[in-house]
N, C-alpha and C positions, 0 to 999 in steps of 0.2 A: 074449481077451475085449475086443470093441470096445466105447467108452464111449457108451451109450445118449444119444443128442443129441435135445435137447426146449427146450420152454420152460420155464422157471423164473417160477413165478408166485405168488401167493399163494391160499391157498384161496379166498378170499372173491372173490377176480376170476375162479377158477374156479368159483364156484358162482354167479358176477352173476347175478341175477334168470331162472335156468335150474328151467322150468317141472316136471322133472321131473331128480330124482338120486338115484343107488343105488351102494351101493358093496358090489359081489356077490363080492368079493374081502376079504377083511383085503389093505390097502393102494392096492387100484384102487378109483379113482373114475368115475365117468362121471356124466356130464349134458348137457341136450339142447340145441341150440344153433337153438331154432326160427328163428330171423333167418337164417342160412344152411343152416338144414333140415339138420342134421348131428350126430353125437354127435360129444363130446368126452371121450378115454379119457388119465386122469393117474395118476402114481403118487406118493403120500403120502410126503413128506420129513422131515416134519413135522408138527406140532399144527396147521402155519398154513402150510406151504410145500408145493407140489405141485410136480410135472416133468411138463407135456401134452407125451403119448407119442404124438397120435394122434388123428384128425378121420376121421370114415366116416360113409357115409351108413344109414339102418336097415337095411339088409337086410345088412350089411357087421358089425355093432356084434359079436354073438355069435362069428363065425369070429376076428375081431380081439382081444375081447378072450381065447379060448382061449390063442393069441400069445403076450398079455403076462400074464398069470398067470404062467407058469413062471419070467417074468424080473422078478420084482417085489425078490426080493431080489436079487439081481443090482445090479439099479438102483441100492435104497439102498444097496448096500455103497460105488457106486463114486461115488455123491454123500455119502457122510464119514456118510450111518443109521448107527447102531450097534445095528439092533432096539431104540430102549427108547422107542418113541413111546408119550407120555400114554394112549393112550388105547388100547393095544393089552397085550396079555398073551399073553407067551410063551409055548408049553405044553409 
């Protein structure tokens, strides 16, 4: 298992002033990057820490994030998540 390389950011610089965000995933984020006409796909580290996995353009957003869905826990395991974010519930 190779370690998913991304940017380490805070949520709030992922979500800067991004006209349009959904998180269609428990853990992925996305939001729209209209200044470079681009989505932006992250995965939730934390309450307050994301890891951008990933820049496409629209027609690109849906086939990508299929992609990283499967690898979402993946991710957090090998950035020290141990599943217990604020704001999620195991089931």
């Amino acid at each position: 298992m190779n370690k998913v390389d991304g940017e380490l950011m805070s949520k709030e610089a992922f979500l800067n002033n991004a006209p349009y965000t959904k998180e269609p995933y428990e853990g992925i984020l996305v939001s729209a990057d209209t200044k470079n006409n681009q989505y932006k796909i992250a995965v939730q580290l934390s309450e307050n820490q994301v890891l951008l996995v990933d820049k496409v353009n629209d027609k690109e957003v849906q086939e990508r994030l299929h992609q990283w869905i499967p690898r979402v826990n993946e991710i957090q395991i090998q950035y020290g998540v141990n599943n217990d974010l604020e704001n999620y519930s195991k089931s």
